[in-house]
C-alpha positions as CSV (number, residue, x, y, z in Angstrom):
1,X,0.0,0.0,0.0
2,X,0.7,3.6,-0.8
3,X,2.0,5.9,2.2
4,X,-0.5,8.6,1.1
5,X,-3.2,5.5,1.3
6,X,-1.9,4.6,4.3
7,X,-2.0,8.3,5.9
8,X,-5.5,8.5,4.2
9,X,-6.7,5.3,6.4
10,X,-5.2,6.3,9.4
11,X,-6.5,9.8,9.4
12,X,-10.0,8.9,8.8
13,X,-9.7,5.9,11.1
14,X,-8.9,8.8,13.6
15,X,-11.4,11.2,12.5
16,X,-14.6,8.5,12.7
17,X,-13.0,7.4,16.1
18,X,-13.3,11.2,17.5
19,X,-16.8,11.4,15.8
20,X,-18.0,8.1,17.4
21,X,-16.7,9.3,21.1
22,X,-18.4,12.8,20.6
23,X,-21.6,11.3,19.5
24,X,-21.4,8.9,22.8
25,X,-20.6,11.7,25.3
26,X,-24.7,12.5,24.2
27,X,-23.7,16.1,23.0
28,X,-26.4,15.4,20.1
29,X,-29.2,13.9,22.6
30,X,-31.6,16.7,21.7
31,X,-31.5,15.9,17.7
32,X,-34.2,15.0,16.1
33,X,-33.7,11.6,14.2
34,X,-36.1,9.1,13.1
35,X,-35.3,5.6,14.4
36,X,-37.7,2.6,14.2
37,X,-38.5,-0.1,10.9
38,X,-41.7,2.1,10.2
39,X,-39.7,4.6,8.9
40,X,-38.7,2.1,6.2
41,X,-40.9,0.8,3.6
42,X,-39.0,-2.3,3.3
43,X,-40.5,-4.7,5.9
44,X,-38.8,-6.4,8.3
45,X,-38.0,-10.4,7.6
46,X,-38.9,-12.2,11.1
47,X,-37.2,-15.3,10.4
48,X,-33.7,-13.9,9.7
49,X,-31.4,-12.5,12.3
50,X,-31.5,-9.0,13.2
51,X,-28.3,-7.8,11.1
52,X,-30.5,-8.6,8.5
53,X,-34.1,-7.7,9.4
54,X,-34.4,-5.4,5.9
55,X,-31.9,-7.8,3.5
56,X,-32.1,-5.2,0.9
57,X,-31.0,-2.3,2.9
58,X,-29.0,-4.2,4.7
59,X,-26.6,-5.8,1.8
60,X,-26.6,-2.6,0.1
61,X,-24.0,-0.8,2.2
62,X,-21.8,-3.6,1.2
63,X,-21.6,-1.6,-2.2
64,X,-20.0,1.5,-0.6
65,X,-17.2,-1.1,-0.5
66,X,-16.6,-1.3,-4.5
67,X,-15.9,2.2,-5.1
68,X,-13.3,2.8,-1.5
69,X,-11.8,-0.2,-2.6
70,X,-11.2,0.3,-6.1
71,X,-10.3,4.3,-6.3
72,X,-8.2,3.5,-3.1
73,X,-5.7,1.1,-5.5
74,X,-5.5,3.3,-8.5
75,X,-3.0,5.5,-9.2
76,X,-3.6,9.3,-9.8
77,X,-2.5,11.2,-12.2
78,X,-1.7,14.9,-12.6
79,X,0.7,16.7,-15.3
80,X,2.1,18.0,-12.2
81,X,5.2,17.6,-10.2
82,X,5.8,14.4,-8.7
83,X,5.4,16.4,-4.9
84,X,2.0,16.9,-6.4
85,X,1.2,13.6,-7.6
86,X,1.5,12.6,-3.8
87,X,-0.5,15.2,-2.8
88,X,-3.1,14.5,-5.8
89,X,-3.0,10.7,-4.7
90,X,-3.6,11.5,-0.8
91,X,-7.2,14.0,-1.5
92,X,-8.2,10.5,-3.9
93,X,-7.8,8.4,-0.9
94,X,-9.1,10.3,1.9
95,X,-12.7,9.9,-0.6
96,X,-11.7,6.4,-0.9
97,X,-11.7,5.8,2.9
98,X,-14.9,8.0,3.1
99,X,-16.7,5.7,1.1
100,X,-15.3,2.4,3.3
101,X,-16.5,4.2,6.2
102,X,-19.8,5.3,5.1
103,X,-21.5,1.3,4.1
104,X,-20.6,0.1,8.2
105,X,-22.4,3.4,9.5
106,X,-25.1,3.3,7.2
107,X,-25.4,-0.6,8.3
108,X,-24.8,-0.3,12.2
109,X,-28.0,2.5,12.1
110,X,-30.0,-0.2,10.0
111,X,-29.1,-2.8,12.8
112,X,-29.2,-0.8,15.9
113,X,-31.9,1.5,15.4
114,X,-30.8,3.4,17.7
115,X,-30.3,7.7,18.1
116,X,-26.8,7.6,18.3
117,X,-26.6,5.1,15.2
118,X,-29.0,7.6,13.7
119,X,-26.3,10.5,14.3
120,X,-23.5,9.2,13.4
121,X,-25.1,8.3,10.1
122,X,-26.5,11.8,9.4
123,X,-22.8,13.0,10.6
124,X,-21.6,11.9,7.3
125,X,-22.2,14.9,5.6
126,X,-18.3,15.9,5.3
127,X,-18.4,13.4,2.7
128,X,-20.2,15.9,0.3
129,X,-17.6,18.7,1.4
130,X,-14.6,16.3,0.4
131,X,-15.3,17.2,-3.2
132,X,-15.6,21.0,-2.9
133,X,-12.0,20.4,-0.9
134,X,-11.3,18.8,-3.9
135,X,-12.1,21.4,-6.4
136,X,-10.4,24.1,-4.7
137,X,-6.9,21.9,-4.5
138,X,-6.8,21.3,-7.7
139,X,-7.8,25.3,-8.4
140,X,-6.0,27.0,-5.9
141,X,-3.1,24.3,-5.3
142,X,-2.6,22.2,-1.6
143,X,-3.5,24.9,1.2
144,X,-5.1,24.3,4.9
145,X,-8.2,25.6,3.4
146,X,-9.0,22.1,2.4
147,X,-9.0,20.9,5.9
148,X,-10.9,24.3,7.1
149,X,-13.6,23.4,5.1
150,X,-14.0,19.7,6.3
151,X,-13.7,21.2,10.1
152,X,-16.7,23.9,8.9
153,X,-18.8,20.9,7.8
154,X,-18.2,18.8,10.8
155,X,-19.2,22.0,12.9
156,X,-22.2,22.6,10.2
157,X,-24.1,19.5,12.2
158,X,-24.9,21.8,15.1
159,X,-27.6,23.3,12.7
160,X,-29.4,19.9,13.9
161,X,-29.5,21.1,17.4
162,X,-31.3,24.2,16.8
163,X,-34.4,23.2,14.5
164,X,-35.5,19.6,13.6
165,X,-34.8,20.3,9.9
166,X,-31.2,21.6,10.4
167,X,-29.9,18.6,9.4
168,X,-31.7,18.5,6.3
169,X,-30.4,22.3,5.9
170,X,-26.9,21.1,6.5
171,X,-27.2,18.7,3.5
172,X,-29.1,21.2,1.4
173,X,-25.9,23.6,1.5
174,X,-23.4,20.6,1.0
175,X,-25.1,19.6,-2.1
176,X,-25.4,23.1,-3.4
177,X,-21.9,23.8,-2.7
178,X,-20.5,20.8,-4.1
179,X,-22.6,21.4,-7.5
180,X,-21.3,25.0,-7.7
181,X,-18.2,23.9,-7.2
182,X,-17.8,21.0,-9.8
183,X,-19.7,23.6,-12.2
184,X,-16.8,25.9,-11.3
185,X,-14.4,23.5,-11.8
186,X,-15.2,22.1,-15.0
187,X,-15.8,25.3,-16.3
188,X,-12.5,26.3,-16.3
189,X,-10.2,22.6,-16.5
190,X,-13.2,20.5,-17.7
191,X,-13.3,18.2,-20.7
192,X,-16.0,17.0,-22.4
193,X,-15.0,13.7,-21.0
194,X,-15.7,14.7,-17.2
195,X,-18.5,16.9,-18.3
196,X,-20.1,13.5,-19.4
197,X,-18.9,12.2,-15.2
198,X,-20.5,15.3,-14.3
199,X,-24.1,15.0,-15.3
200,X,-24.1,11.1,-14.6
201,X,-22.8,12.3,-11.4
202,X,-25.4,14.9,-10.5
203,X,-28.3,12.7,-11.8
204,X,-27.0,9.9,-9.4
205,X,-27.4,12.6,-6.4
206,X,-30.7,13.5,-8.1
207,X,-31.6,10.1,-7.2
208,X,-30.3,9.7,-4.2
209,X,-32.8,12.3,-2.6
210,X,-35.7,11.5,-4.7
211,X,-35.4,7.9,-4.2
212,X,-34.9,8.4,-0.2
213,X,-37.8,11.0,0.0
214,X,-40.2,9.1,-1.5
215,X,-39.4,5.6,-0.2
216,X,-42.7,5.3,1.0
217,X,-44.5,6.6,-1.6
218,X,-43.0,4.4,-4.2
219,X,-43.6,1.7,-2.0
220,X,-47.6,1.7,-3.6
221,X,-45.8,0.4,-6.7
222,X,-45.3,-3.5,-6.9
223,X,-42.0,-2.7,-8.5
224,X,-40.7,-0.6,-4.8
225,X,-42.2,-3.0,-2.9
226,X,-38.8,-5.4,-2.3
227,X,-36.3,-3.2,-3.9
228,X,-37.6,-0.2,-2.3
229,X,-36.8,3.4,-2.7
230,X,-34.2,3.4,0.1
231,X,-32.7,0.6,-1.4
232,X,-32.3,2.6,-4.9
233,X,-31.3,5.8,-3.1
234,X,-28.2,3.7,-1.8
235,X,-27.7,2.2,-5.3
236,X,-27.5,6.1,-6.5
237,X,-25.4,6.7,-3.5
238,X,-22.6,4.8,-4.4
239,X,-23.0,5.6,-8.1
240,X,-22.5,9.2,-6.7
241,X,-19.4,8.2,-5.2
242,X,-18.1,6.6,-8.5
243,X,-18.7,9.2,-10.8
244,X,-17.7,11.8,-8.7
245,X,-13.9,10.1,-9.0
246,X,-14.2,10.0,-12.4
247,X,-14.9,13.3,-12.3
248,X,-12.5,15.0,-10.1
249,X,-9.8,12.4,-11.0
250,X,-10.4,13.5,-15.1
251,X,-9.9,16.9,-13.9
252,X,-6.4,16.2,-12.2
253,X,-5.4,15.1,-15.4
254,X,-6.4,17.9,-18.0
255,X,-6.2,20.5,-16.0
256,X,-4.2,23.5,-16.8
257,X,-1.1,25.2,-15.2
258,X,-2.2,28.6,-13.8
259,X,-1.3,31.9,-16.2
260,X,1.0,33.1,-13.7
261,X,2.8,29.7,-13.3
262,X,3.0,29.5,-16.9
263,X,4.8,33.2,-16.8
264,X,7.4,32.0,-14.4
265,X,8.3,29.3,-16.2
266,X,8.4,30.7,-19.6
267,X,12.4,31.3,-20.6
């Protein structure tokens, strides 16, 4: 394994440990979450154990697997120095771990049913700021910003504590932000290539929320009534993940040196 893979494990096995010991100190208590089968329009299977009461949205965080496993292996490339091509390959794995870490918490609140479960699954939302950290390394180059703005996310959950919807505010700004940013991005190192990863990418978070919102609803359909909409949100989840490294990791390689770089090292 790759030292910047290895750094990338390490520091998210870190980070989720610190988030697992706030959650338990029952700082969050107050936050509203919504914990109990009836919230899912799977139905639960009496006859199997309880790690698998819903199969299907049980099984399905074993997907977020595929992606952390894959993009963590692969090599990424930037026209850059080879200092950079570290640096390139260490923001690809800290997504990569992301997505290893997100299929267990995902699963443990499916199991548990329990508040704390509940927050540490809606504490995932730094997940949707990686990218935006993303975009702005490979604009602006490897700063602390990048790490500010993962500490800003993490400290965005106390919305959660002030009004029942603040979570879903939270994730409301993280989506917006990481749309605007990828536009942003492409816009001025894009290809047509990763404007294709783009779209697939932003229809796969389209998904994602529809699909979730409406698990119920689609639930009246004989086709949602196994495979339900939670189910498919997940399915769009991890799509999301995928594309989003197709897209960022497109951009790493076609993007273009700064004008002033390009000044400096003109003869």
């Amino acid at each position: 394994m790759k030292p910047e893979s290895r750094q990338a494990l390490c520091r998210m096995a870190m980070a989720s440990c610190l988030c697992v010991a706030t959650v338990y100190t029952g700082v969050f208590e107050g936050i509203f979450v919504q914990v109990g089968h009836e919230h899912y329009a799977e139905a639960p299977v009496a006859s199997l154990p309880d790690f698998l009461a819903m199969p299907f949205n049980s099984l399905i965080n074993l997907a977020y697997v595929l992606p952390g496993v894959y993009w963590l292996q692969s090599n990424a490339r930037t026209p850059e120095r080879p200092a950079e091509v570290q640096q390139a390959c260490y923001v690809k794995d800290v997504f990569a771990s992301m997505a290893l870490v997100c299929g267990p918490v995902q699963w443990m609140r499916i199991r548990t049913q329990t508040c704390s479960a509940a927050v540490l699954d809606q504490w995932v939302i730094p997940i949707f700021a990686w990218p935006v950290a993303w975009c702005l390394y490979i604009d602006r180059g490897w700063k602390p910003l990048l790490f500010t703005t993962e500490c800003l996310s993490l400290c965005s959950y106390s919305l959660a504590l002030l009004h029942p919807c603040g979570f879903e505010v939270a994730l409301g700004v993280h989506i917006a932000a990481t749309v605007g940013q990828a536009l942003h991005a492409h816009k001025h190192y894009g290809s047509t290539c990763s404007g294709v990863y783009l779209a697939l990418g932003m229809l796969s978070c389209l998904g994602f929320v529809v699909f979730k919102l409406c698990d119920h609803q689609l639930a009246q359909w004989h086709l949602f009534q196994r495979l339900t909409g939670h189910f498919w949100s997940k399915v769009c989840d991890v799509l999301q993940f995928h594309f989003t490294f197709l897209f960022l990791t497109n951009l790493n390689t076609c993007r273009r040196h700064p004008p002033e770089r390009k000044m400096q090292e003109s003869p």
